[in-house]
C-alpha positions in Angstrom: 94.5 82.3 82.7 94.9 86.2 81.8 91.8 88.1 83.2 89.8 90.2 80.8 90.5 93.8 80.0 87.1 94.5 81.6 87.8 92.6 84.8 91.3 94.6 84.9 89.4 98.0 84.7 86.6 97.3 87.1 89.4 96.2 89.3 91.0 99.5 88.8 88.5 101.9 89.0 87.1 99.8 92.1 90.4 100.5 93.7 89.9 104.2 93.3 91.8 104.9 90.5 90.5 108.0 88.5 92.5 108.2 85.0 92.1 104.6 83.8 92.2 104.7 79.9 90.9 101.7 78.1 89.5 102.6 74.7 91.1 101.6 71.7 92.8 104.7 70.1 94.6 105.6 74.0 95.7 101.6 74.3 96.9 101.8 70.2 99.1 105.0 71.2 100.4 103.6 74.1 101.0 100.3 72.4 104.8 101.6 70.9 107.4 103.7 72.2 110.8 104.9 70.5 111.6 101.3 69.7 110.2 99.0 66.8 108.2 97.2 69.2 104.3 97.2 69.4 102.8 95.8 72.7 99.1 96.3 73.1 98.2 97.2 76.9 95.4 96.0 79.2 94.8 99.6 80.1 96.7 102.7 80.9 96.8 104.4 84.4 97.8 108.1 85.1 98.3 107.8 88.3 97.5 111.3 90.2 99.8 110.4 93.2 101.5 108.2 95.1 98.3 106.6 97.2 96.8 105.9 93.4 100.4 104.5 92.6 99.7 101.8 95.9 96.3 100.9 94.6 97.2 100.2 91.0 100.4 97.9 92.2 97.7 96.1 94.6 94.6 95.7 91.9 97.1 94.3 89.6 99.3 92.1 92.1 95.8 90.5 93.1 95.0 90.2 89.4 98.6 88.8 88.4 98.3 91.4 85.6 102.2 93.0 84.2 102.8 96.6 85.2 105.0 98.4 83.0 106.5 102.3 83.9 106.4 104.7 81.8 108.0 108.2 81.6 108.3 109.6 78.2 108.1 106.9 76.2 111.2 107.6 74.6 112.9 103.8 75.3 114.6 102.3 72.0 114.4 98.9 73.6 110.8 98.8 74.6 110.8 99.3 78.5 108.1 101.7 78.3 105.4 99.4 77.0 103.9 96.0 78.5 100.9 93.6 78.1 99.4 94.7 81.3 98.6 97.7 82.8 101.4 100.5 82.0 101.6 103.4 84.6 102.0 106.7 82.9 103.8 108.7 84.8 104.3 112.0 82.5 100.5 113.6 82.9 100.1 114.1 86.6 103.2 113.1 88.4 105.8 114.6 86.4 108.0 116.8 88.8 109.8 116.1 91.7 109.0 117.9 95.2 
């Protein structure tokens, strides 16, 4: 049994997360990349570093929810989009140090 979008975001913003998008127009833009393909997510994570990175893996592993990664969103096979929870990384973690 898949949990509800609502448990997945309580679980997420329990864990401390603080850029958890779950309305319908961010999950709808999120829902397509490059490719033809058009997967609606759970909810969308911008994860602000790599601690928020450890909790969103754990809420999700606990909730056997899909993660998908997501850089640009530029994939023409559809690796940037999921069912689950897809981690944005392009917002707040876009540089290396």
């Amino acid at each position: 049994m898949n949990p509800t979008p609502e448990a997945v975001t309580e679980a997420l913003r329990r864990a401390g997360l603080r850029d958890v998008l779950v309305d319908g127009t961010n999950r709808a833009a999120y829902s397509t990349d490059a490719s033809l393909y058009r997967l609606l997510p759970t909810a969308v994570v911008r994860p602000h570093d790599r601690d928020e990175v450890i909790a969103a893996l754990a809420a999700c592993r606990e909730l056997s929810v899909p993660v998908t990664s997501r850089g640009a969103g530029t994939s023409i096979a559809g690796n940037s989009i999921g069912t689950g929870v897809v981690l944005d990384f392009s917002k707040h973690m876009n540089h290396l140090v």
